[in-house]
Structure formats: structure tokens, C-alpha cells
C-alpha positions as CSV (number, residue, x, y, z in Angstrom):
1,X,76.0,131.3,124.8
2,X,78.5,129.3,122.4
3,X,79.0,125.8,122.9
4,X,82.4,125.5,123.6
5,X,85.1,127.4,124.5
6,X,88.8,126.2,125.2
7,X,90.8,128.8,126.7
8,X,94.7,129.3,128.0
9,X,96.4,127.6,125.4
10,X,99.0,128.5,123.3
11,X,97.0,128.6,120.2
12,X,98.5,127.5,116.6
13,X,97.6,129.6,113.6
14,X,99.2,129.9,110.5
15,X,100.5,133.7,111.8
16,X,102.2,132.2,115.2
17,X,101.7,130.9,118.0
18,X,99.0,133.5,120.2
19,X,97.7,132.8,124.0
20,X,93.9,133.2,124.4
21,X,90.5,131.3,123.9
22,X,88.8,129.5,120.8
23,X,85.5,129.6,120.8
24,X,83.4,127.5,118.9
25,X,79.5,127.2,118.4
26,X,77.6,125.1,115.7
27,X,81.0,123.2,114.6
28,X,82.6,126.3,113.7
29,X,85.0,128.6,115.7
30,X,83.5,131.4,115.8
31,X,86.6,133.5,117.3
32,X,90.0,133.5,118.6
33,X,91.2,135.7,121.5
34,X,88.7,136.7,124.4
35,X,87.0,134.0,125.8
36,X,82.8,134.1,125.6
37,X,80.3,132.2,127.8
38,X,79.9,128.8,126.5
39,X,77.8,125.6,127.8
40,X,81.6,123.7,128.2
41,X,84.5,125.6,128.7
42,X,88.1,124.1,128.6
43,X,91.0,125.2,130.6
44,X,93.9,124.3,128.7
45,X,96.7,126.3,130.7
46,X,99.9,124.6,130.1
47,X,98.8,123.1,126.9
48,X,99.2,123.5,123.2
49,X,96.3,124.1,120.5
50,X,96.8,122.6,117.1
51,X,93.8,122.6,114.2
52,X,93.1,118.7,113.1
53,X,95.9,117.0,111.1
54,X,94.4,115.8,107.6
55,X,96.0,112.8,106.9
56,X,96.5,112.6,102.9
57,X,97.4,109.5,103.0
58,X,95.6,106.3,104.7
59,X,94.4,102.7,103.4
60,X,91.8,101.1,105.7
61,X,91.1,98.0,103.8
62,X,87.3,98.2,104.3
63,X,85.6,96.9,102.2
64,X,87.0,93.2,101.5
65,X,89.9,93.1,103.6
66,X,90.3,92.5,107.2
67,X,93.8,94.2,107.5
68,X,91.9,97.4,109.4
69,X,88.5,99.3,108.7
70,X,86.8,102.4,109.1
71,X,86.0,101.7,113.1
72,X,89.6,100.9,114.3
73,X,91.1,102.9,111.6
74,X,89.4,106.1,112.5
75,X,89.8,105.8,116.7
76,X,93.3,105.2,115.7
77,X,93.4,108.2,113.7
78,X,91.4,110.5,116.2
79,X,93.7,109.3,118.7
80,X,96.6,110.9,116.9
81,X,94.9,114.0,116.4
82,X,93.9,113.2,112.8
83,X,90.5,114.5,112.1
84,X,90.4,114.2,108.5
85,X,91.4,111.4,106.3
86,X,91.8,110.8,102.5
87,X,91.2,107.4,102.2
88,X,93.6,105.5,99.6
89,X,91.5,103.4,96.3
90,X,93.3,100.1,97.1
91,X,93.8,97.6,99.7
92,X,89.9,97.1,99.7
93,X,88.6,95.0,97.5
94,X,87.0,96.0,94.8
95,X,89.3,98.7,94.4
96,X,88.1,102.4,93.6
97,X,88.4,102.6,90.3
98,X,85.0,103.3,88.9
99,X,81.6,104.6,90.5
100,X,80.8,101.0,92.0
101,X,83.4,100.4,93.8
102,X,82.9,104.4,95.1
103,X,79.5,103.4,96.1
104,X,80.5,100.6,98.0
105,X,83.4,102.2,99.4
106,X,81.2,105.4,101.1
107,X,78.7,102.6,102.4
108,X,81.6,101.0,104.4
109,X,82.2,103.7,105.6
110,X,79.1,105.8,106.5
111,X,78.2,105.4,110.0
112,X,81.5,103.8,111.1
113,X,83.9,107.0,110.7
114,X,84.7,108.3,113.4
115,X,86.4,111.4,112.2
116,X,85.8,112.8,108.8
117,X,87.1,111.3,105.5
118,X,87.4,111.8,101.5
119,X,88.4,109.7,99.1
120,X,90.8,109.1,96.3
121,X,90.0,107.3,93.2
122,X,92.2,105.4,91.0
123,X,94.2,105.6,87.4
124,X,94.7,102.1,86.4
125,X,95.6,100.1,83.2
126,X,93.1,100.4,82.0
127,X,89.9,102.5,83.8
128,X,90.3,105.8,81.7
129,X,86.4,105.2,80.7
130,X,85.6,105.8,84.3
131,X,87.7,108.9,84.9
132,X,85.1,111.4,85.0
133,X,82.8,109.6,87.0
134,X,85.2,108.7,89.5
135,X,85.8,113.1,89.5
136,X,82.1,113.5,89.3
137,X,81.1,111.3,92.1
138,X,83.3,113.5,94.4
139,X,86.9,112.0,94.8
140,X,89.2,114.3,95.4
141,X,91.5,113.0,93.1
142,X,92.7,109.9,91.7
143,X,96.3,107.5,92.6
144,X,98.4,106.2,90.2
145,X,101.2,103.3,90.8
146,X,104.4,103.4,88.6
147,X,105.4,100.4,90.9
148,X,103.6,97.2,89.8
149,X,103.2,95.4,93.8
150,X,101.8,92.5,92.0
151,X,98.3,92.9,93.3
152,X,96.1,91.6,90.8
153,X,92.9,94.4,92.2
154,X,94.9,97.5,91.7
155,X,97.6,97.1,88.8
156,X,100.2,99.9,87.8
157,X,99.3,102.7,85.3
158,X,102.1,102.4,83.0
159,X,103.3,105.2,81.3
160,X,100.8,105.6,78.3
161,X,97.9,105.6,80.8
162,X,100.0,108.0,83.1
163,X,100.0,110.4,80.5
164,X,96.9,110.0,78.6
165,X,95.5,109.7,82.6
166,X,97.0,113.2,82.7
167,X,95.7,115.0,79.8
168,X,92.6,113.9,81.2
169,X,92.9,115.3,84.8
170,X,94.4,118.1,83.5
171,X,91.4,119.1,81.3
172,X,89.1,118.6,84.6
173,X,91.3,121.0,87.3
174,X,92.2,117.1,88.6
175,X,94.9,116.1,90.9
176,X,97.2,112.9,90.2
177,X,99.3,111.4,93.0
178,X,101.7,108.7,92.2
179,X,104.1,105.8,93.7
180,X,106.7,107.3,91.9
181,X,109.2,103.9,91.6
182,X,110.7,102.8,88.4
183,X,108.8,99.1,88.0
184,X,110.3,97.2,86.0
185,X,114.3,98.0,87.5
186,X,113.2,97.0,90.9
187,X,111.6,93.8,89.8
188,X,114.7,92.7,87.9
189,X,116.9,93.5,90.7
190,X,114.0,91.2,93.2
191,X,114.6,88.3,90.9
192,X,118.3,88.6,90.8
193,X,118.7,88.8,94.5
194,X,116.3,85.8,94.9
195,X,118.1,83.8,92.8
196,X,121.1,84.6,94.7
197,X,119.4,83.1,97.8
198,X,118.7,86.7,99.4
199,X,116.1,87.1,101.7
200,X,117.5,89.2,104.6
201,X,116.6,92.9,105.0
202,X,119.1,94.3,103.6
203,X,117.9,92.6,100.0
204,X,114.9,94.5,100.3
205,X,117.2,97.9,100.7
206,X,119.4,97.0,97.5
207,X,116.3,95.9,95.4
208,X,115.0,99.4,96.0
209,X,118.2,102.0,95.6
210,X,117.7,105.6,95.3
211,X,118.1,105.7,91.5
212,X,114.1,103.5,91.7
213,X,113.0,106.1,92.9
214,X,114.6,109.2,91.3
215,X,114.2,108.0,88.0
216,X,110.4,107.5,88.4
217,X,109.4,110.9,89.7
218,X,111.6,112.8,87.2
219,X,109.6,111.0,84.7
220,X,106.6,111.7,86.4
221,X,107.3,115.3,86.9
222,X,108.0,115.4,82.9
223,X,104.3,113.8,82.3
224,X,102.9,116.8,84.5
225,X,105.2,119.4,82.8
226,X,104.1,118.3,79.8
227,X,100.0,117.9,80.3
228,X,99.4,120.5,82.5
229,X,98.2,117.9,85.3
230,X,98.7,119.3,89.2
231,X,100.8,116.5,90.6
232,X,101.3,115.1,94.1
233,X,104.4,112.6,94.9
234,X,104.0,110.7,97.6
235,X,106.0,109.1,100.1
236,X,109.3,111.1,99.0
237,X,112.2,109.3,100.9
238,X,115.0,111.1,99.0
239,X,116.5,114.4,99.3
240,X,117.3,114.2,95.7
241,X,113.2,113.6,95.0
242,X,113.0,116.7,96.6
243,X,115.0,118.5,95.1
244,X,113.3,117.7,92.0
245,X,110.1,118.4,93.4
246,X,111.5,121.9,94.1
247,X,113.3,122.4,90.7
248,X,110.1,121.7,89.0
249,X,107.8,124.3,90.9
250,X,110.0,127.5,90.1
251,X,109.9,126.2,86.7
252,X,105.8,126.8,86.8
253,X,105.1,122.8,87.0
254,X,101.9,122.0,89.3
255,X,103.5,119.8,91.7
256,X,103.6,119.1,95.4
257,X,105.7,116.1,97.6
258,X,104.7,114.4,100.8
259,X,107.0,113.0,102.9
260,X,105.9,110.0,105.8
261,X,106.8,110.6,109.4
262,X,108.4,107.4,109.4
263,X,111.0,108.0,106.6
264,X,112.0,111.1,109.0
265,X,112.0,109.2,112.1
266,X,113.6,105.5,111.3
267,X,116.5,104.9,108.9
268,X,117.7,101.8,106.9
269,X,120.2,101.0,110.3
270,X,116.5,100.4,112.2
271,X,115.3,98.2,109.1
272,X,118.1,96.1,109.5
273,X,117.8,95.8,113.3
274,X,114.2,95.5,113.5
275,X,113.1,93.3,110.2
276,X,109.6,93.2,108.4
277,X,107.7,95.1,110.8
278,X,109.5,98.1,109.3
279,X,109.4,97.2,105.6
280,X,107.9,100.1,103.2
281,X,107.9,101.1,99.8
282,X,110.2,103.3,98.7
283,X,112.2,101.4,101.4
284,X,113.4,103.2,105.0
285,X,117.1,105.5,103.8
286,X,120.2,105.8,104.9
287,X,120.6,108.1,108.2
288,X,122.6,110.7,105.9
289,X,119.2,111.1,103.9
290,X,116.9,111.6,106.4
291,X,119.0,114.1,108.1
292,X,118.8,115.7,104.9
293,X,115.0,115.2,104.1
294,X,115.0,117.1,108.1
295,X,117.1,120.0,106.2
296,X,114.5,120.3,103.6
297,X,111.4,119.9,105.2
298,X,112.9,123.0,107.3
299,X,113.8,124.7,105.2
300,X,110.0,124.7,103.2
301,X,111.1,122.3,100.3
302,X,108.3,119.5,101.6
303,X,104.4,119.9,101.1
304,X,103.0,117.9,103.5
305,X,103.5,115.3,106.0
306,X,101.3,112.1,106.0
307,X,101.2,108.7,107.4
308,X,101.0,106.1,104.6
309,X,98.8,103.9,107.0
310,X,99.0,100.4,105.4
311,X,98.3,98.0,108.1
312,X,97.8,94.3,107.7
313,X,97.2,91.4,110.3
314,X,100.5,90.8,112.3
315,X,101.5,86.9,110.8
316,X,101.7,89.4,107.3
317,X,104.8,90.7,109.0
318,X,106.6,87.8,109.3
319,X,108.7,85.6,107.7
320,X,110.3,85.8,104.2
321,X,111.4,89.3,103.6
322,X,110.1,89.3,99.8
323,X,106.5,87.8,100.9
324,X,106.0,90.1,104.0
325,X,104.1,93.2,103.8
326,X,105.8,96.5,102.5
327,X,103.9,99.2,104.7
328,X,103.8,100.9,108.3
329,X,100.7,101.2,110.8
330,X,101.2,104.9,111.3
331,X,98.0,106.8,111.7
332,X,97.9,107.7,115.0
333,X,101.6,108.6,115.7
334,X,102.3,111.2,113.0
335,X,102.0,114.0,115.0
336,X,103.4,112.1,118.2
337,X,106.6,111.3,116.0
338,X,106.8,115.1,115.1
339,X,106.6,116.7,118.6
340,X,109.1,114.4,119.8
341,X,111.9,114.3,116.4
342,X,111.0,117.6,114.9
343,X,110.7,120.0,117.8
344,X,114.3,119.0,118.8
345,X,115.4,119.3,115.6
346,X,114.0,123.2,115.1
347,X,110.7,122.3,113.9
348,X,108.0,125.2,115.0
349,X,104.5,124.5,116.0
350,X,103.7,126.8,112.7
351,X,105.3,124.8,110.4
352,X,104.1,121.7,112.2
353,X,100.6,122.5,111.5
354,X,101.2,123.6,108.0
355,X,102.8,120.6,106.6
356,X,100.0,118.4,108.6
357,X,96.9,120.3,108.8
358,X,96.4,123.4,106.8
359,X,98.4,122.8,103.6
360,X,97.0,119.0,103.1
361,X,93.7,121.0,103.9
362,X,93.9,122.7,100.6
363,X,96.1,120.1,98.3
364,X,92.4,117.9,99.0
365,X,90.2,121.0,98.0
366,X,89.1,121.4,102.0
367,X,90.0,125.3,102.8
368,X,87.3,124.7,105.7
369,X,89.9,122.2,107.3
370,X,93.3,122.5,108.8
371,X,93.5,125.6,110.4
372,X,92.4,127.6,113.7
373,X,90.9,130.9,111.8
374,X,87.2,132.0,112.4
375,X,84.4,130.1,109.6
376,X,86.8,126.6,109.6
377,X,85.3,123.6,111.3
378,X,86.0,123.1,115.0
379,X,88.6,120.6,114.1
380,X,90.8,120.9,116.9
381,X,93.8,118.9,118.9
382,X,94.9,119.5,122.4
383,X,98.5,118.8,123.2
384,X,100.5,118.1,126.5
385,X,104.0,118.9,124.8
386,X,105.9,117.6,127.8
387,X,104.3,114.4,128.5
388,X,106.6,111.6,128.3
389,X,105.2,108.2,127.6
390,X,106.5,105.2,126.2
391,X,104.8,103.2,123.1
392,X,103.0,99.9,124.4
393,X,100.8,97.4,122.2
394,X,97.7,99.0,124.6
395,X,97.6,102.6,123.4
396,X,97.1,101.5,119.4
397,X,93.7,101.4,118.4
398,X,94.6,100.1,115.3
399,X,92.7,96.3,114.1
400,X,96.3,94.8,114.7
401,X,98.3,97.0,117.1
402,X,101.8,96.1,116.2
403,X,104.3,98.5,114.7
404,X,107.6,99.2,114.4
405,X,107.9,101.9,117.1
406,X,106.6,99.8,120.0
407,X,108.6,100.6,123.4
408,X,109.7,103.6,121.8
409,X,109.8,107.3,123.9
410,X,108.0,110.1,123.1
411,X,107.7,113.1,124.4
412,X,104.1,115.1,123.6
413,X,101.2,113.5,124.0
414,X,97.5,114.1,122.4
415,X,95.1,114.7,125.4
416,X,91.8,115.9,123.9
417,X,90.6,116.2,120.3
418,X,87.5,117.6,119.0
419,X,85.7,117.1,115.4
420,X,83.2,120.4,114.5
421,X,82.9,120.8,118.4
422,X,82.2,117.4,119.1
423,X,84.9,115.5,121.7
424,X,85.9,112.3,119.5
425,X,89.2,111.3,121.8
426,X,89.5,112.0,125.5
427,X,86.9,113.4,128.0
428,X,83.1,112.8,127.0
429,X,84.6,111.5,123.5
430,X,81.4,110.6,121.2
431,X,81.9,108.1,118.3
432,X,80.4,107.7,114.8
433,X,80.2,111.4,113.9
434,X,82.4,111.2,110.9
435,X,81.5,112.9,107.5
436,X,82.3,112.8,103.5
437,X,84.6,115.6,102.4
438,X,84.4,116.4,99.2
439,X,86.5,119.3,96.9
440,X,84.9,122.9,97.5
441,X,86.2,126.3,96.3
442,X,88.0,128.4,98.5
């Protein structure tokens, strides 16, 4: 007898969508198709069967920041149908930039996760000395910030280190991801809108135009051509990035782009209308480009989709629009801003899971993850696709539960999610089972 089995739903896999059972014993599915006795069986009639969402991109603060941790980050992200995270090197404090800070950061979180997680390291200016420890103590990769944000614990990697960071990865099989904005443009064009007086939203949209952006990851895609590095842009909020992105990869560049679900579903009209608590960098776009990002992430021209979780207490988020805090509590409404924006738009459940779940799955060098096939790990997500709910302060389990999408409709709800078998949101939910990830061969 197995121990679970989860039968009549319509089940995702990266052939199509297929009615029939999964069946999972020892944290592993087992097999797809005719359901087998099991200690718990499922009936999910009506419902729709995703594998876990890996999350690429997530900051949870912890250790040395209150602004969330591993315990409220994680609920928030099993709540979402995230069962895999990929933690980001700063916002905690030390930052993970050498094997100390690793240590501390897998003791903060040991015991608290309640889904599983792996971690990026970072290229700073100037921690090239601890590259290969940082690789050999099982990140699965390291981040790199061509935007300076003025925090003293994680500085930018200006170009010599980006490149000599490169040549270093490259030699290893490493991966690079990178803020890809041009630093020292945007800062200029900060200092000349505060002196001007400037502080309304808007200032933050014309300190950050789409040339900030475009500049720095064509440059960044020239490092990678040129040292062999595999390369991962994240948070792409232009079409033209993309296109880039795209132009590079059928020239035999290693490199990949992530786009956040909120640059799909908000647009530099909602940043005006609803202040700080939507402020990001690379800033929300115009509605014209995130039709267009919609086109291209269609179309197959986007990687992956992530969150870009930065939370921070809620007074961060108000006030001055230069002091408040440039980032989105999004964790655990990725995939419930996808089944309600993208499946309108012509989104299928395939290439919902793909972008989400099986191809972040293999960017981190976790082929057991992200997909409903027999051998991967029971990571699975159970979805009512016509729920309609509305967003209220009460459903985020986030440390500070504000976020720019409060009161807003959404249609698709996560009812039941399951980590190597185990419930970890909804009915008989158990906490605390979370696990290190780290790189394996296919």
C-alpha cells in the first residue's frame, strides 16, 4: 500500500494536461494514471494538479533583519503553492558572501523551513577570494548587483569584478544572476530630481527609464558572451530586455531571464495610484510593456517566473518616495496572480508550470523538483481554478501582511499542497519539514 494517492484531477505534466491519479509513497510519486491503494487517498474531482512552484527568487531577511524570516516566509510561500525556494544572499545581515555568513545563514534556517529551500551566494566588490567556497559549500549560484541600492552589507559588483566574477564561475560550470540596472545613470538622475524638490511617484518612474535597464543587461549579456559564464537576468520588466535575452541565446550565449508576477500584473498607472506600497526596482512599466512582456512570455521568450519577495515592516512603506522601500511581498500570490491574469490572457496550465515549476527546477540544478513525472519528489499543489476570493490583510502569512494587491479579485485558489508527500498547507498540514537543496546532476 502507497502512502498517498490523489486521484480525479486534471493532472499537469510537461506533455499536457491528463485526467487520472498520482500516487506517491516515500516522498516520491511513484506513478501517474491508475490509481493504487494508499493509507490517504485524495479525491480531487473538479480540481487541478500542478507540481510545486520553485520560487528562484526570495529574500527572507533572517538572519539580522526582522523584515520576515524563514517561519512566516515559508507558510507564506507554502500557501501559494511554492514548495521550493532559492533564498536571495542579502537583506540578512551578514550577507552571504563567504562560508560564514553561509553557515549562519543554513542555521536560521534549519528547523524553521517549512518548505524546502537553497541558496544563493554573492559576487561583491570585493569577495572573489571566497568564490569557490561559497560554490563548494553548496550554493547554487551566486547574485551580482550592477545597481548600487546603497546598502553598505551588500555593495554592487562593478564591472571589473563582474567580469573577472565571470571568468571565475565560468571555469566552475557556475551560474551568475544579476540586477541588471545601469548604477551610476540612475543615481545621477535621483539627485537631479531631488534637487528639483521631487518626491512623488512618478520621480521614482523617470529616475529609472527603460534605457537603466537596457543598457545594463546588454552589457551584462556581453560579460557572459565573452567569459563563457551561464547567466540569469532577473526581474526583466522590458520587452526590449527580452528581446535581448532572446537575441543572445540563438547566438550560443548561456543566458536565461525571469520575469516577476507583479511586472505582469500591475503597471506604472497602479504605481502612481497606489504609492510606495508598490515601489520596485526596475520600477512597475508602462501598460504597453506589460502587454508586451504577456506577448513574449507566450510566445516562449521568458525563462521563468518568480516572485522577487522583498518584504520589510509596513512604516518602511511610507513616506518619502526616495527613502521608502523598493520591493513587493509576493511569495504567496505568484501562482494566484497567474491563474487569474494569464489564464485569461491564453496562458495554458503547461506553460504555467514550466515557467514556475519545472524550468526554475533545472536553472537551480534540482531536476528532482518541478515536475509531476515518476522518481521527482512529491512536491505537489492542488488547485480550485474557479474559486473566487478577494485579497484581505488575513490570508497573508507573511511577518507584515501588507501588499500592494490587497482587496484585489482573484479567481483560482490554492486548496491543498504537499511537500515529498507530506501536507504543509491545507488539511492535516504539518510544519517544519523543510530541507537544503543543493545542485545535483540530472
Amino acid at each position: 500500500m502507497i502512502d498517498l494517492c490523489i486521484r480525479g484531477a486534471a493532472v499537469v505534466t510537461a506533455g499536457g494536461v491528463q485526467q487520472g491519479a498520482v500516487n506517491v509513497a516515500g516522498g516520491k510519486i511513484v506513478s501517474l494514471g491508475e490509481a493504487l491503494p494508499a493509507r490517504e487517498t485524495v479525491d480531487a474531482t473538479g480540481k487541478v494538479l500542478l507540481p510545486g512552484l520553485v520560487d528562484l527568487h526570495v529574500h527572507f531577511s533572517e538572519p539580522g533583519r526582522d523584515w520576515e524570516g524563514w517561519d512566516t516566509g515559508t507558510r507564506s510561500a507554502a500557501a501559494g503553492g511554492v514548495t521550493t525556494v532559492v533564498d536571495m544572499p542579502l537583506n540578512a545581515i551578514p550577507a552571504t558572501t563567504d562560508a560564514a555568513a553561509l553557515a549562519l545563514k543554513l542555521a536560521a534556517a534549519q528547523g524553521q523551513a517549512h518548505v524546502d529551500y537553497a541558496l544563493w551566494g554573492g559576487l561583491v566588490r570585493d569577495n572573489r577570494a571566497q568564490v569557490a567556497e561559497l560554490l563548494g559549500g553548496g550554493v547554487i549560484g551566486l547574485k551580482a548587483f550592477m545597481y548600487d541600492t546603497t546598502d553598505p552589507t551588500f555593495p554592487p559588483a562593478p564591472d571589473g569584478i563582474l567580469y573577472t566574477g565571470m571568468q571565475q564561475l565560468a571555469a566552475r560550470g557556475g551560474l551568475l544572476s544579476v540586477h541588471a540596472e545601469n548604477s551610476d545613470l540612475i543615481h545621477t538622475l535621483v539627485a537631479d530630481l531631488r534637487s528639483a524638490g521631487r518626491h512623488d511617484p512618478q520621480a521614482w518612474l523617470e529616475a529609472h527609464p527603460p534605457v537603466t535597464e537596457v543598457e545594463a543587461v546588454a552589457r551584462a549579456i556581453r560579460f557572459a558572451s565573452e567569459t563563457g559564464c551561464r547567466l540569469h537576468i532577473v526581474h526583466v520588466s522590458l520587452p526590449a530586455s527580452v528581446r535581448l535575452v532572446s537575441q543572445a541565446k540563438a547566438s550560443g550565449v548561456r543566458v536565461t531571464c525571469e520575469v516577476c508576477a507583479h511586472h505582469l500584473t500591475l503597471n506604472a498607472d497602479d504605481f502612481r495610484r497606489i504609492g510606495p506600497a508598490a515601489k520596485c526596482a526596475p520600477p512597475l512599466r508602462e501598460k504597453a510593456d506589460v502587454d508586451e512582456l504577456w506577448a513574449l512570455l507566450l510566445a516562449g521568450e521568458i525563462d521563468t517566473v518568480a516572485s522577487d519577495h522583498s518584504p520589510c515592516t509596513e512604516a518602511m512603506k511610507e513616506g518619502d518616495i526616495w527613502q521608502t522601500w523598493g520591493g513587493i511581498n509576493g511569495v504567496q500570490l505568484t501562482l494566484p496572480l497567474l491563474l487569474t491574469e494569464g489564464l485569461g490572457r491564453g496562458l495554458s496550465w503547461p506553460q504555467l508550470a514550466g515557467l514556475c515549476c519545472t524550468r526554475p527546477a533545472e536553472l537551480a540544478g534540482l531536476p528532482h523538483k518541478g515536475q509531476l513525472a515518476a522518481g521527482a519528489d512529491a512536491d505537489l499543489v492542488l488547485v480550485d481554478p474557479a474559486e473566487r476570493w478577494t485579497l484581505q490583510r488575513a490570508d497573508l502569512l507573511t511577518r507584515h501582511p501588507w501588499s500592494p494587491f490587497l482587496g484585489r479579485e482573484f479567481t483560482g485558489r490554492v486548496e491543498r499542497v504537499w511537500l515529498r508527500g507530506e501536507a504543509v498547507h491545507g488539511a492535516g498540514a504539518v510544519q517544519g519539514r523543510g530541507r537544503w537543496q543543493t545542485v545535483q546532476e540530472a
